[in-house]
C-alpha positions in Angstrom: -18.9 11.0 28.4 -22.1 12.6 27.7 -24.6 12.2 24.5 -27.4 13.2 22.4 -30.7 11.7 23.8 -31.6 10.4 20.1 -27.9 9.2 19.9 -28.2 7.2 16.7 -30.2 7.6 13.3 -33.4 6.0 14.3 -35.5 5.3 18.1 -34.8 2.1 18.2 -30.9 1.9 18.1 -31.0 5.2 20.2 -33.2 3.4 22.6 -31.0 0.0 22.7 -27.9 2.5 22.9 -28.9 3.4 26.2 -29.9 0.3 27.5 -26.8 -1.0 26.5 -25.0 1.6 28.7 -27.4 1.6 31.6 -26.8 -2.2 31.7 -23.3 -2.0 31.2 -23.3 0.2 34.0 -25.0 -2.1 36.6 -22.8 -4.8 35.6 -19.9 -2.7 37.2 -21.8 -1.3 39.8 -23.8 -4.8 41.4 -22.1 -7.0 44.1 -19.9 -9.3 42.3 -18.8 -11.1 45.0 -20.6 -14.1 44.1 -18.6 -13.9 40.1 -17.0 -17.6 40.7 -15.9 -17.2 36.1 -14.0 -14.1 36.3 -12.9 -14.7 33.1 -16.1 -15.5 31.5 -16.9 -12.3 33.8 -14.3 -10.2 31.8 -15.2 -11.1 28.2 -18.7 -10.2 28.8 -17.7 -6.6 30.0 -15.7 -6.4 26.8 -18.1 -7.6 24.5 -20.2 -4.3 25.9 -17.4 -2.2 24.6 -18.7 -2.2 21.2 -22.9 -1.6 20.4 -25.0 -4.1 20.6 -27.4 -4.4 17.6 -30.5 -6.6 19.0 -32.2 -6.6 22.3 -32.2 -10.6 21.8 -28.2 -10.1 22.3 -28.3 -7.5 25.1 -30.8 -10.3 26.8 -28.4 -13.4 25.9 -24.9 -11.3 27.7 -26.8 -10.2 30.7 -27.9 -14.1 30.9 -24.9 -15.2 30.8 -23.6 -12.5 33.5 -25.4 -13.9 36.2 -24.7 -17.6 35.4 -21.1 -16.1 36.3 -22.7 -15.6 40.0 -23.8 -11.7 39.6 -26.7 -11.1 41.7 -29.5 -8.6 40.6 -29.1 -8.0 36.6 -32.6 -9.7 36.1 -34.6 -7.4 37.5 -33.3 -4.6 35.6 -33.0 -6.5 31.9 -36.3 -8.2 32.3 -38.7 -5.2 32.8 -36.5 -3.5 29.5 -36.8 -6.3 27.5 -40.2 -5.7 27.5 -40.2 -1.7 27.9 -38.1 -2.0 24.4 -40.6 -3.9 22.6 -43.9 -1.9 23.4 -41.8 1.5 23.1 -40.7 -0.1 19.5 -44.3 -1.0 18.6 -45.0 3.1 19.8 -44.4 5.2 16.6 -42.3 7.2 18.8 -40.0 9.5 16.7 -37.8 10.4 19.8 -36.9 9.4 22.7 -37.9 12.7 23.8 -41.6 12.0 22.8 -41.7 9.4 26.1 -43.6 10.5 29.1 -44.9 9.4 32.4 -48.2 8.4 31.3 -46.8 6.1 29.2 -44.4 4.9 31.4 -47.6 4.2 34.2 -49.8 2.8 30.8 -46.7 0.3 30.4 -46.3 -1.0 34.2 -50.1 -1.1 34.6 -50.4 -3.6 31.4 -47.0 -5.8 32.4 -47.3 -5.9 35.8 -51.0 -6.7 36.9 -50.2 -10.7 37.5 -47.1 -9.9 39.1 -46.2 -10.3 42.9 -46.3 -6.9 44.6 -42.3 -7.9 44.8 -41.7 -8.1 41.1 -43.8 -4.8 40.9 -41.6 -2.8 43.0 -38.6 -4.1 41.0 -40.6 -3.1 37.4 -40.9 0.3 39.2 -37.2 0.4 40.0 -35.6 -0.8 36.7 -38.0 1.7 34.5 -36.8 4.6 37.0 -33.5 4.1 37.2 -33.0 3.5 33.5 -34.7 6.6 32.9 -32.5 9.0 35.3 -29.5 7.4 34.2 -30.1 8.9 30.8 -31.2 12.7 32.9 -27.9 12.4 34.0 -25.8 11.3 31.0 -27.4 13.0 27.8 -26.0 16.7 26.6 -27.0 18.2 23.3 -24.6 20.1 21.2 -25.6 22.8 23.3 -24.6 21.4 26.3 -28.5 21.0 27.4 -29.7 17.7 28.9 -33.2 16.7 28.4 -34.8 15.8 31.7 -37.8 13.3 32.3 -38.2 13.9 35.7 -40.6 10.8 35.9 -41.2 10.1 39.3 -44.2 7.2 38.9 -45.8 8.7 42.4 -49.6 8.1 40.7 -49.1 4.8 39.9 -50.9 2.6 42.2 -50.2 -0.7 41.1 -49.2 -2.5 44.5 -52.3 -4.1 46.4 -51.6 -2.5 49.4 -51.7 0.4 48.1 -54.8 2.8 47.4 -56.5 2.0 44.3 -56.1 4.4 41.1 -57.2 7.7 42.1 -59.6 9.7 40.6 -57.3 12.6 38.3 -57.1 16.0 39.3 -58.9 18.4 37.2 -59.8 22.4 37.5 -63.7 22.9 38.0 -65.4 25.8 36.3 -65.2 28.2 39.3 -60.7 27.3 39.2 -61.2 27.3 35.2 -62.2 30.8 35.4 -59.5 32.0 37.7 -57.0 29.7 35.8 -57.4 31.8 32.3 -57.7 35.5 34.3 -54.0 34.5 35.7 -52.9 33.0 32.5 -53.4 36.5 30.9 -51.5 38.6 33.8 -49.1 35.7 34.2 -45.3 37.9 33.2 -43.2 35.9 30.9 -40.2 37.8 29.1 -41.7 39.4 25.6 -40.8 37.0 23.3 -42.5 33.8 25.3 -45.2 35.6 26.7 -47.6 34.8 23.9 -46.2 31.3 23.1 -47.1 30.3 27.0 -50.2 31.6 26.6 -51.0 29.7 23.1 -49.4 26.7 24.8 -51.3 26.3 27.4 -54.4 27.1 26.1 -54.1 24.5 23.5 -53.8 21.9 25.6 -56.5 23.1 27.8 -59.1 23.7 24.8 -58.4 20.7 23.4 -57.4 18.0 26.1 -54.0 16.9 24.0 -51.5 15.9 25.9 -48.3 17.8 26.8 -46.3 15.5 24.3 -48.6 16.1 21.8 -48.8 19.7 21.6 -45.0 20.0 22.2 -44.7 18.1 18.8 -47.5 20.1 16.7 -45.9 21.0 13.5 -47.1 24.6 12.2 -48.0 22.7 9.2 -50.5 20.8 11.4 -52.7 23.8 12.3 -55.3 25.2 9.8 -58.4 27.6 10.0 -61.6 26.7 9.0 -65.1 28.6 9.6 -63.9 30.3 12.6 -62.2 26.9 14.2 -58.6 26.1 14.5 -58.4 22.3 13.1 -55.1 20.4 15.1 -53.9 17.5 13.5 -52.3 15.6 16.5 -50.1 12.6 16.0 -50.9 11.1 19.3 -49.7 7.5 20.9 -48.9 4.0 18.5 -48.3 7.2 15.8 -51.9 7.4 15.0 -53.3 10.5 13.9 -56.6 12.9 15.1 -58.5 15.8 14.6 -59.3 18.5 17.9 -60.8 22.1 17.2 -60.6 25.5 18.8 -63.0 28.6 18.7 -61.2 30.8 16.8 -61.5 33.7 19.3 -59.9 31.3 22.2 -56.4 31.5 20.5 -56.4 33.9 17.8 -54.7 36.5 19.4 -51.9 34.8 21.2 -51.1 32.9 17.5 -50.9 36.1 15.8 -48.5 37.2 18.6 -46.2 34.4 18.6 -45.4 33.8 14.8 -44.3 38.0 14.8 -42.1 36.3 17.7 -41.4 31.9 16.3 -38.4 31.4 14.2 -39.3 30.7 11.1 -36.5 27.7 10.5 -38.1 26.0 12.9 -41.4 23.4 11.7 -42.6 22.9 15.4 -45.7 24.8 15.9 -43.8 25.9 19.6 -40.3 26.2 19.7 -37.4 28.3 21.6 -35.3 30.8 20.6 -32.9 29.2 18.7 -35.7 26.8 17.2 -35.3 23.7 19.5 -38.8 21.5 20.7 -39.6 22.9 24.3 -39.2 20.3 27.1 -42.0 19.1 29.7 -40.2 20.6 33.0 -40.4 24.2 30.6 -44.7 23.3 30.6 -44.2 22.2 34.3 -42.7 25.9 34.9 -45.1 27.6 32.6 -48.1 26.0 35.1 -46.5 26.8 38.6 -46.4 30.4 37.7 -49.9 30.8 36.5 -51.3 28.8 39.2 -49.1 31.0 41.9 -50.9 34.0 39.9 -54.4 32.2 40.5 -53.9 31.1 43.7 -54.6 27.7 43.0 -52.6 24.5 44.0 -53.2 20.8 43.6 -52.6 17.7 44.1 -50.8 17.5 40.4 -50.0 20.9 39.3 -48.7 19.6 35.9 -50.5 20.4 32.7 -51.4 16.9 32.5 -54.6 19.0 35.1 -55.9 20.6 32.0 -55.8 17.4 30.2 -58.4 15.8 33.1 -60.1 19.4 33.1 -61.1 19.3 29.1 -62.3 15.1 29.8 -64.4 16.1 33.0 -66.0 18.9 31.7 -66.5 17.4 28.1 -68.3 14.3 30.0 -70.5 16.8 32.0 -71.7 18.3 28.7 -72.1 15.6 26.5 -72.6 12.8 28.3 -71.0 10.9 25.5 -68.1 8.2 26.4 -67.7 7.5 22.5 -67.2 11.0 22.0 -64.7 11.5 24.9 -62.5 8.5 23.7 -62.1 10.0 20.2 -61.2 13.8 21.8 -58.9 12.5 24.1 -57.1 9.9 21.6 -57.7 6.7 24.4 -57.2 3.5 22.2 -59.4 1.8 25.0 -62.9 3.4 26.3 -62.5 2.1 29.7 -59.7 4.6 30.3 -62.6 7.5 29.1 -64.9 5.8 31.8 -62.9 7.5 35.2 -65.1 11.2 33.9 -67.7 9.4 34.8 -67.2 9.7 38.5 -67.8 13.7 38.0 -70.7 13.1 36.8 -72.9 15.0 39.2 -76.3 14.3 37.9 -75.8 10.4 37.9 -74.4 10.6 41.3 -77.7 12.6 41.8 -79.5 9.5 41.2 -77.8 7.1 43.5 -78.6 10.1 46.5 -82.2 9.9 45.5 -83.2 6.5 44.9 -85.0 6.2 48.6 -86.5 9.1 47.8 -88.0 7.8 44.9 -88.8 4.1 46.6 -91.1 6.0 49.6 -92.9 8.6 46.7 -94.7 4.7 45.2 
């Protein structure tokens, strides 16, 4: 049986709802040959019959499952013990709201004392929990959301390269990017929402998840700016601004074309908040139209774009931090590495050495 992603009435029993299952799961899936208290064995599976209300207790039966002899069920409860309390402490307001940067945020913080063994298994765990629930959610639709996460750009094992540097759009790609934007085809009633879509994230370097969950409440016009009011990561809020003329058009086009029961800035048809794989679509077409392929092809790109060109111009790490939302400057510091004057510097110093 399938169900809702956001299950129950809040994210945290919705999010212990699916552990719950995914470990109940792996309990009847794992080699059991080693169960020597079958009957121990059985009462355990039973108690996962009926929910669970605390992550302490989903910890405590899956404990007590492999002092029955069942190989394995560590490694996937012990990296969601602690993916449930950091996505708790989030401000999420659905489970929808979760995306791979996070996911790579979270394994880059719990994992960097850990044996390149127990990493792997971190990487496994978070995965698999997260395509069981591709492959066992359905709206009342019959839709099923779809994370897609795939954790290829996280880097975290030593022998593997280091973090590498994110792919970005320069000025000359920027240019052909927004010409194929505008002859991109769409049907009628998405055309201008793609187009507004994208170029918000791209004008002001929010993140996919964020502009997916823009209320039209949260947008306002002031002196010939469009002021956002993005609820961004740990549910904290901030400010990003848009020339009016950059957007203007495309808005007016899409609210002739947005339902007007829906609160969500973008929406679909019948009013539901658009998923990441629909952005992930949006970008392949206009980059075929451009001509343009990368590395990451994701509009995650336009993200980096807006931070490597904002460095360029400004030259200001403070300011970069507060536009992007990074609770932590050193994530702002990887712009620096495009920063083509400073690198300048390090060509020239033996230059400047022989001219004394």
């Amino acid at each position: 049986m399938k169900y809702p992603i956001d299950f129950l009435d809040s994210f945290n029993k919705s999010l212990l709802f699916w552990m719950q299952n995914f470990i109940k799961m792996k309990l009847s899936t794992l080699s059991n040959r080693q169960v020597s208290d079958t009957e121990a064995f059985a009462q355990i599976l039973y108690r996962f019959r009926k929910p669970i209300e605390k992550i302490e207790e989903l910890k405590s039966l899956t404990k007590q499952a492999r002092q029955c002899g069942l190989i394995g069920i560590n490694t996937y409860i012990n990296p969601l013990e602690k993916l449930y309390y950091e996505l708790c402490k989030s401000g999420f307001a659905s489970l929808e709201e979760i995306d791979e940067e996070y996911i790579i945020d979270f394994l880059a913080i719990h994992t960097s004392n850990l044996a390149d063994a127990t990493k792997k298994n971190y990487k496994m765990a978070v995965l698999s929990f997260f395509k069981y629930i591709d492959k066992n959610n359905k709206d009342d639709h019959g839709k099923s959301f779809v994370y897609g996460f795939e954790l290829k750009n996280w880097a975290g094992l030593s022998g593997q390269k280091g973090n590498k540097l994110p792919t970005h759009l320069n000025d000359e790609e920027i240019k052909k990017f927004l010409e194929a934007l505008e002859i991109t085809e769409f049907k009628n009633y998405s055309s201008a929402k793609n187009r507004l879509l994208i170029k918000t994230i791209l004008y002001s370097g929010m993140r996919v998840s964020e502009a997916l969950g823009l209320k039209y409440k949260d947008i306002t016009l002031e002196n010939g700016y469009y002021l956002f009011r993005i609820l961004g990561k740990g549910n904290k809020y901030r400010l990003a601004m848009i020339q009016e003329n950059h957007i203007k058009k495309d808005l007016q086009m899409w609210l002739e074309y947005r339902p007007i029961d829906c609160e969500l800035l973008f929406c679909s048809r019948t009013a539901q908040k658009l998923s990441q794989p629909y952005v992930s679509y949006i970008m392949e077409k206009i980059l075929s139209v451009a001509g343009l392929r990368k590395e990451k092809n994701g509009a995650h790109m336009l993200r980096h774009s807006f931070g490597t060109k904002l460095y360029n111009q400004s030259h200001d790490l403070i300011l970069v931090q507060e536009a992007l939302g990074h609770s932590d400057i050193n994530t702002s510091r990887i712009y620096t590495h495009f920063d083509k004057e400073r690198l300048k510097k390090a060509a020239n110093i033996f230059d400047e050495d022989s001219s004394n």
